[in-house]
C-alpha positions as CSV (number, residue, x, y, z in Angstrom):
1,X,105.0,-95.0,72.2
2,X,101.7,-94.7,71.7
3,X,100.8,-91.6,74.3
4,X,103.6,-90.0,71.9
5,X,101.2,-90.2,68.9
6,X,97.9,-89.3,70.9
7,X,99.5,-86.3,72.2
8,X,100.8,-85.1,69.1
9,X,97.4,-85.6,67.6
10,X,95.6,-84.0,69.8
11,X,98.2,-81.1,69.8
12,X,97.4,-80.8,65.5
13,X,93.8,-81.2,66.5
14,X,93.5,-78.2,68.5
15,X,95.8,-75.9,65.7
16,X,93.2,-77.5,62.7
17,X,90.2,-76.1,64.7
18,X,90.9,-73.9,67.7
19,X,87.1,-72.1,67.4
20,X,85.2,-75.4,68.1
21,X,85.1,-74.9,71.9
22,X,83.7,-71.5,70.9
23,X,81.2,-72.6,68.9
24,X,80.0,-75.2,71.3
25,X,79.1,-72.4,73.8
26,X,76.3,-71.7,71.9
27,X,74.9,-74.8,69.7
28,X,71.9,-76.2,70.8
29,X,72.4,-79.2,73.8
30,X,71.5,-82.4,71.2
31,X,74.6,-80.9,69.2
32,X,77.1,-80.6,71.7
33,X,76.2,-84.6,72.0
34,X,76.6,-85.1,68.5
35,X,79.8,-83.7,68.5
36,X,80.9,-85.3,71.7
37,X,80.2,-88.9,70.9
38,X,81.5,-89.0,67.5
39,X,84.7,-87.4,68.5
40,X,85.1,-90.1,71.4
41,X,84.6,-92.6,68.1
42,X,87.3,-91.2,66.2
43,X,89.3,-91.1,69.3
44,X,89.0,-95.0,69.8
45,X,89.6,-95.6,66.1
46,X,92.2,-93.5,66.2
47,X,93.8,-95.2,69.2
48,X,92.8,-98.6,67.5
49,X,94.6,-97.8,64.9
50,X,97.7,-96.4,66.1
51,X,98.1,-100.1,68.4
52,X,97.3,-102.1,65.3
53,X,100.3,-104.3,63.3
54,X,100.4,-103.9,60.6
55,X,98.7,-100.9,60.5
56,X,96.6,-100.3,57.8
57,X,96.5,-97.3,55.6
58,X,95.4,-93.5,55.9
59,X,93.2,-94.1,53.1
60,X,91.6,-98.0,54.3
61,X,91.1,-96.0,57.6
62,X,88.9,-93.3,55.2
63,X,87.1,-96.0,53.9
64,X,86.3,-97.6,57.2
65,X,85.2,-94.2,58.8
66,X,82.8,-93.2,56.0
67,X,81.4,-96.4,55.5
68,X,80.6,-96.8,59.5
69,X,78.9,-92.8,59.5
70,X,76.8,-94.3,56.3
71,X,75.9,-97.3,57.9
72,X,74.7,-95.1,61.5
73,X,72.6,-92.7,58.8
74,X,71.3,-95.0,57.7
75,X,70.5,-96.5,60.7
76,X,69.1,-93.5,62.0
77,X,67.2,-93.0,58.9
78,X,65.3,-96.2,59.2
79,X,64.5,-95.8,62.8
80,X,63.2,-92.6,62.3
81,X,60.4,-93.9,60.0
């Protein structure tokens, strides 16, 4: 059940933004981590999510994602002074 979702994801993922293996070819190495790590995040949340009962909302699953990308700028922000 849930390799049914996760392939079908990853299927829409690579119609919604078939030029980012393109662009990675040429971004400088800290961004190709960047992008890396937070798209295994949203992978595990994903996955998380699709597992979870009851599963919450499109919109509480927003919420959560925004509020843990402030909380790492901010994060980051404070270490970096």
């Amino acid at each position: 059940m849930i390799e049914g979702h996760i392939i079908v994801i990853f299927q829409q993922r690579k119609l919604v933004q078939p030029e980012i293996p393109q662009q990675l070819e040429n971004a400088p190495p800290v961004s190709k981590y960047a992008f890396y790590f937070t798209a295994g995040g949203l992978w595990n949340t994903m996955v998380h999510w699709i597992k979870e009962e009851p599963r919450r909302t499109p919109k509480e699953m927003t919420d959560y994602i925004l509020i843990t990308f402030k909380e790492i700028g901010n994060a980051v922000y404070e270490h970096a002074l």
